[in-house]
N, C-alpha and C positions, 0 to 999 in steps of 0.2 A: 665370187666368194665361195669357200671351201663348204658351209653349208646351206647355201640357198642352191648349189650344184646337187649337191648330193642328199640332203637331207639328214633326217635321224638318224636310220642304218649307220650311215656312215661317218656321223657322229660318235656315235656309240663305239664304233670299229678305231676311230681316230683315240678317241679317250684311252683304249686297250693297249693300242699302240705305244701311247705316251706312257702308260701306269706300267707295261713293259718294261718299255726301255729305259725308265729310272728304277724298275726293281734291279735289273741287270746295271747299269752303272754304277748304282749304291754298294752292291757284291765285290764289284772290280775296283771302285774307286782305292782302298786303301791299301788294295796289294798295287797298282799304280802311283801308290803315292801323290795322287791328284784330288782335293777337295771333292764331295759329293755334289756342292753346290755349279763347280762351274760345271762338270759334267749337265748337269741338271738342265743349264743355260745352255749348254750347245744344241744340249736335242729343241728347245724352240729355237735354236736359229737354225736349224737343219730343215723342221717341219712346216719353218714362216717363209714369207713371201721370195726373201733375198737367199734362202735355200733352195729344198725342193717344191715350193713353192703351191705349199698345200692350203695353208693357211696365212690370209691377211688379216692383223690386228694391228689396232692402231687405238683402240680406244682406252683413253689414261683412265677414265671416270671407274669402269669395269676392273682393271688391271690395281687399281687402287683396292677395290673392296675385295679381290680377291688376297690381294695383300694383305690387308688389316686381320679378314678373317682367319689366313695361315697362321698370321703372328700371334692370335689370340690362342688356339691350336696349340700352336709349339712352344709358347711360354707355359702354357699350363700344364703341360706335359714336361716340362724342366721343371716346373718348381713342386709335381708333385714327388718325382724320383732328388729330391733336394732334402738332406738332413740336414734339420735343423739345430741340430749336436756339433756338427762342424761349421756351418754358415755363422751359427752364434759367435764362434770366436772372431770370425773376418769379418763381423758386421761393419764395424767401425769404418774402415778401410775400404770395404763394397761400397758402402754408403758414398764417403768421399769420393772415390774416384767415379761413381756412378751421377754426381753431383757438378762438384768441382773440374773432376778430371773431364766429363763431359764437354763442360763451360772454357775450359782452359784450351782443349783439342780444337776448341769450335771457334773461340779469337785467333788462337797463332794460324790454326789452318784460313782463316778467311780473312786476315792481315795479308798472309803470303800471296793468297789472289790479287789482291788489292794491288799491291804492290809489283806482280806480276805481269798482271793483265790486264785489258781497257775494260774493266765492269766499274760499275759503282762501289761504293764501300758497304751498302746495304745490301743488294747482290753479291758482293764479295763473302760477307757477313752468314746471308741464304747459304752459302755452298758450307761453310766450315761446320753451321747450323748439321746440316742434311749428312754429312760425313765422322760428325763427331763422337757417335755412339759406338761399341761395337755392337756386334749382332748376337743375339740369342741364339739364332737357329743355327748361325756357324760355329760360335764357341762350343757348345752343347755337343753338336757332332764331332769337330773336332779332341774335345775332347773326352768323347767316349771311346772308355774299354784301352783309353792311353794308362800308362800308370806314372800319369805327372804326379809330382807330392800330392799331398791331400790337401797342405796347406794354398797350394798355388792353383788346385780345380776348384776348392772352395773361394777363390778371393772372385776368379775369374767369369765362372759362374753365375755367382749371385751381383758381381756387377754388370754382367751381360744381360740378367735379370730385371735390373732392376732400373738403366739409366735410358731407358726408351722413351720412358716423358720427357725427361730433360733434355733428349734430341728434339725428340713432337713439340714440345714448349717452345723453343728455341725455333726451329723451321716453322712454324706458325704466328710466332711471334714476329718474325724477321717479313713474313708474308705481307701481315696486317701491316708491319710499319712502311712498307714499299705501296702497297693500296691505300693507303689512310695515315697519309703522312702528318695527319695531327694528332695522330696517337702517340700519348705520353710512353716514354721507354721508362719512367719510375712509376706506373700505373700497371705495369705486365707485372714486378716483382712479385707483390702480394698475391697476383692472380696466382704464378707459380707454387707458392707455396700451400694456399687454397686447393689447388689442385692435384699436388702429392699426399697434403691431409685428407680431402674425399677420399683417393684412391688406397691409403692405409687402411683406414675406417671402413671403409665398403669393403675392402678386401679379405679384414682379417673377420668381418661381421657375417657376410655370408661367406664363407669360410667355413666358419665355423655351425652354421643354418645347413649348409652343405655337410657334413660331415655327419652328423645327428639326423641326418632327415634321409642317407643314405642308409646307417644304420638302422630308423624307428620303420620305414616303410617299407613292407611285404610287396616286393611284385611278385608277379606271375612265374618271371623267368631269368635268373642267373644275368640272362645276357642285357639285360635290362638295367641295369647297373652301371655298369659303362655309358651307354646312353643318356642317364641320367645327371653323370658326373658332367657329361659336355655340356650338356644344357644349364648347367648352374656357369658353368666358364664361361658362356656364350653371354646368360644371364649379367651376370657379375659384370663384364664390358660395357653392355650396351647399359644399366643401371645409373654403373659409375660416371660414364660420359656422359648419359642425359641429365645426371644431377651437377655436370661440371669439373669434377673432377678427371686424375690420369684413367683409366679404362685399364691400359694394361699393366698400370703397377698394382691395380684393385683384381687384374687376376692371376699376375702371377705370386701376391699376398696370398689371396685364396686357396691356392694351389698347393703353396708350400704347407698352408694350416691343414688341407685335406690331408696332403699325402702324410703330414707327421701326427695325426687322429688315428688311434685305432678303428679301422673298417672292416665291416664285412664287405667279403668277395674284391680283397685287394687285389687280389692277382689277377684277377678278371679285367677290373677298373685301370689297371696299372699295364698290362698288355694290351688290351685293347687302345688304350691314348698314347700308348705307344706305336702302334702300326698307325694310329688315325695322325700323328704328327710325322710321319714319312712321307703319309698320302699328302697331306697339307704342304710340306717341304718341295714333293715334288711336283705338285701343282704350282705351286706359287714361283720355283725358279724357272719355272717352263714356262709358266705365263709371261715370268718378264723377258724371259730370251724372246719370247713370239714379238712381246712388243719393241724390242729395238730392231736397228736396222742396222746390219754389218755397215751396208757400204757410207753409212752418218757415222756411225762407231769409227772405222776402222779408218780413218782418214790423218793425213800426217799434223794436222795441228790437234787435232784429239789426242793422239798417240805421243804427241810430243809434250804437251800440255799436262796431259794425264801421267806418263812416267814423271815429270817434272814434280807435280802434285803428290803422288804418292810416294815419293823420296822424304818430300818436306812433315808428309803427315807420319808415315813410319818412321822417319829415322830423327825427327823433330819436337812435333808435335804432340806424338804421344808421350813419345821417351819424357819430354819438359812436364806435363799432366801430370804423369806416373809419380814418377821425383816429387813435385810440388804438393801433390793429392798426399801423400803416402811420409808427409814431413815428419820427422817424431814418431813414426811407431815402425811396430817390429817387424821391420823386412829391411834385409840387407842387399845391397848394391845390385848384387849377382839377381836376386828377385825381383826385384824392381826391373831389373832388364828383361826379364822372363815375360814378367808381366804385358812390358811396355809389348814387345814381340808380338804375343801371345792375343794381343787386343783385336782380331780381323772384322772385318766391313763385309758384310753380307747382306741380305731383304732389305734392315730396316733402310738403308741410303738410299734405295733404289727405289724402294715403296715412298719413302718419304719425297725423291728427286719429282714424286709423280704431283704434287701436291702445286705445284709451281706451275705443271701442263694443266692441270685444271681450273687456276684459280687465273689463266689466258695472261700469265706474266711474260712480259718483253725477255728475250732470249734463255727461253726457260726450256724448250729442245735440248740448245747447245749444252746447258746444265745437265740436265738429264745424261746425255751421248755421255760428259766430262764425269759425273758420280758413276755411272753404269763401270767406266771403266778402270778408274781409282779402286770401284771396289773387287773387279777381278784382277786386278795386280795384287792387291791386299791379299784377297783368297787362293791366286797362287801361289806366291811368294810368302807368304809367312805361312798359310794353311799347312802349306806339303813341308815347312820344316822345321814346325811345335818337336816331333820327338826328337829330330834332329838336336834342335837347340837345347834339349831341357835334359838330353844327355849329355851333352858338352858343357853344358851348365852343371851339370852333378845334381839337376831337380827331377834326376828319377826316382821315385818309388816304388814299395811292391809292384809286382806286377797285378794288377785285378784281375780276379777270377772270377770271371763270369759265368753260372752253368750254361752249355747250348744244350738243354735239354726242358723240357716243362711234366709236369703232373697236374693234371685237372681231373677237379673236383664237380663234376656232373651236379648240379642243382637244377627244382624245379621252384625255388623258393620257400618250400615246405623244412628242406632243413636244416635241422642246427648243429652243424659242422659243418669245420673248413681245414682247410691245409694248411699249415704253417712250414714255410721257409726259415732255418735257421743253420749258417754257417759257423763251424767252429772254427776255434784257433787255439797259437800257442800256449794261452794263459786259460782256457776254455775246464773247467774243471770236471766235467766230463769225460773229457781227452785222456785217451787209455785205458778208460774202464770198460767192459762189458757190458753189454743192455741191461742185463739180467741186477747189474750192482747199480745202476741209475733207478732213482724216486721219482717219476713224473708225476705231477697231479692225477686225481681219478681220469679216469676216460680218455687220457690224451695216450696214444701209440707212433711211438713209428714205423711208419707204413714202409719208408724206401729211404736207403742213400746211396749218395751220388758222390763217389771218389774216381776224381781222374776221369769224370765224364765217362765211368761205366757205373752202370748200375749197380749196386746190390743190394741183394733180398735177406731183410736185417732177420736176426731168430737168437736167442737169449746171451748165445756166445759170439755174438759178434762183437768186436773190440772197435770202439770210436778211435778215429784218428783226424789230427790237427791238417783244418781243410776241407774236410766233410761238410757238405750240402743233407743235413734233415730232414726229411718231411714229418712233420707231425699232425697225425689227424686228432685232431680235438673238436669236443664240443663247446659251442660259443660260451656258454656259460663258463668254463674253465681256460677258454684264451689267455685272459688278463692273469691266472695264478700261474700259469705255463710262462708266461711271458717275465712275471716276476722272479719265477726259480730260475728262469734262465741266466736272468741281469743278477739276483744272488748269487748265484753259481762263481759264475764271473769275478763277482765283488771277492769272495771269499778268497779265491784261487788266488787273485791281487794280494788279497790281505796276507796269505800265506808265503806264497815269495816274497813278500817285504817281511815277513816274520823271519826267514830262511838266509833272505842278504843279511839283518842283522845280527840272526846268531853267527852266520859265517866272518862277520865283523868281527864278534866280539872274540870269537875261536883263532 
């Protein structure tokens, strides 16, 4: 083995390597038009045994908790960059398909085995279980920095967000009824819902203990803030699970209640769980590429199995969910197709196939080989052609403007001020004025904007334009009145074009 040869050193030197090699594929993945995840998976099959042959892993139990813990990671890291302004409107519909659409994905898919293949109907049942969620950490990436509508990254989202119990429920229920076949299947129900009530409750309670308690405490050091936010995510998990409940809907609840909380040193807290959910991402698909084995994987009834499978769940299973989940409310055919598309299979199938190698179930390998590879069809084939399809669909939107540039605010804890990011737009009533004609609260300035990703250095005659990235330096005490004339600002400028369409009505 790769470190009882070589030791620490080269432990350490192998980690570099890997954290490497997914910085540079993460770079390259989207001008490749290849998902970052399967990139991710090949450098462990490049660096495991049936590669170059560096490292053998083979252990589910490890590979599991390194799983659990990315998921906790990158869900909190989605839900704290998650506005709760636009998720509000898709709740309804997140909910259902994060529920139902789960439940519905996870019969038709594990009927079609059935019916397929020599397993059991219970086995059969495990696999649709294990495949019927989408994934956070690929939705998430996939669509960042895309400019799908707002209304179709908000549905997508928060139900990638949100239906990871209802997989976990589901594959652990299907476990127990395969080991303890006197467990009643109308005894799991009520657990379920037991289950997603802890995880609301836990979630939006420390949440919101979270949020107050990053604001009321002095540390030492800026960078200690960050730190602190994980340990509440990490908190929140392990809390919610040992009281019984989902874990991670109790942390991506939290998450979303942190990130939509007024904080100090958001930018800090919010790039930082940003590069710590890359690190996570790329650890965790490199762990499970180490743990499969090309030549189990890549074998013709796997291959044959697996495409067969992944026709039924993409082009079937979900499409039927989608439609079913989404009866009755407002999304039209062309959406609902977007949607069904748009649903990919990433960690959780794969972390979750691992649940069945541990608990020593009868052909629960070949399961594994069969989910490992449904979900890189999924993440090829739909991952690499979301902008494709959602252009040809006419669900593109603005394009997002992301700045690639940052401004930090050096803190030692001592003080009270912070930077505020605020982007204008066309209805921004600011837009076209002068610095020198803008009212900002006492003590707030701006320090810099950022137009077209150059900088400029603002001074009384500089003229605002629709687009403009603000820095505003304020002191804490004056955030919330800054933060209010902004959202007046707004309001008014609204008020005034609806004054302007009317008169030009009545003219």
């Amino acid at each position: 083995m790769f470190f009882e040869a070589f030791g620490t050193d080269s432990f350490l030197l192998l980690t570099a390597l890997l954290l490497f090699s997914g910085v540079f594929v993460a770079k390259f993945s989207s001008r490749w038009g290849i998902p970052a995840l399967i990139l991710f998976i090949l450098i462990g099959m490049l660096f495991g045994s049936e590669g170059l042959g560096i490292v053998y892993f083979n252990d589910a139990s490890t590979a599991q908790l390194i799983g659990v813990f990315a998921l906790v990671i990158i869900l909190f890291e989605g839900g704290l960059h998650t506005k709760w302004a636009t998720v509000k409107s898709v709740a309804l519909p997140s909910l259902s398909l994060a529920t139902l659409g789960v439940l519905l994905t996870s019969m038709i898919a594990g009927f079609s085995v059935y019916f397929l293949f020599e397993l059991s109907l219970l086995e059969s049942l495990l696999f649709g279980a294990i495949v019927g969620s989408t994934d956070a950490a690929a939705v998430f990436a996939a669509l960042k920095e895309r400019n799908i509508k707002a209304k179709m990254g908000a549905t997508l989202e928060a139900e990638s967000g949100t239906n990871d119990p209802m997989a976990v429920f589901l594959t652990l229920s299907f476990i127990e009824l395969i080991t303890s076949p006197d467990t009643s299947l109308w005894m799991l129900i009520p657990r379920f819902f037991f289950q997603m009530g802890l995880g609301l409750v836990f979630g939006f309670v420390l949440g919101k203990l979270a949020s107050v308690s990053i604001n009321k405490i002095k540390l030492d050091s800026s960078a200690l803030y960050p730190i602190f936010s994980v340990a509440f995510a990490l908190a929140t998990y392990s809390i919610t699970a040992f009281s019984g409940g989902s874990g991670f809907l109790g942390v991506y609840v939290a998450a979303l209640v942190i990130g939509n909380s007024e904080l100090t040193y958001r930018y800090s807290i919010f790039q930082f769980n940003e590069g710590f959910a890359w690190m996570a991402q790329i650890l965790m698909f490199v762990i499970l590429g180490l743990f499969v084995f090309p030549s189990e994987l890549f074998t013709a009834p796997i291959m044959i199995n697996g495409l067969l499978l992944s026709a039924v769940l993409i082009l079937i299973a979900r499409p039927a969910a989608v439609f079913l989940s989404l009866l009755g409310m407002n999304y039209s055919n062309k959406e609902k197709l977007f949607i069904s598309w748009a649903g990919l299979r990433g960690a959780v199938p794969i972390v979750l196939a691992t649940f069945p190698i541990v608990e020593g179930l009868e052909n629960s390998q070949s399961l594994f080989n069969l989910v490992f590879f449904v979900v890189l069809t999924s993440a090829l084939v739909q991952g690499s052609t979301i902008s494709y399809v959602a252009k040809k669909m006419t669900l593109v939107g603005p394009k997002k403007d992301v700045p690639h540039h940052s401004i930090e605010l050096i803190s030692m804890g001592k003080a009270k001020a912070e930077m505020i990011q605020y982007q204008t737009n066309a209805e921004s009533a600011v837009v076209g004025k002068k610095l020198h004609e803008v009212s900002f609260p006492n003590r707030a300035n701006i320090s810099a904007i950022i137009r077209d990703n150059e900088v400029i250095t603002p001074y009384g005659e500089t003229e605002i334009h629709a687009g403009d990235f603000l820095y505003i330096l304020v002191e804490e005490k004056y955030k919330a009145q800054l933060k209010r004339t902004l959202e007046e600002r707004v309001k008014k400028s609204k008020e005034k074009q609806k004054e302007k369409q009317k008169q030009d009505a009545v003219n």
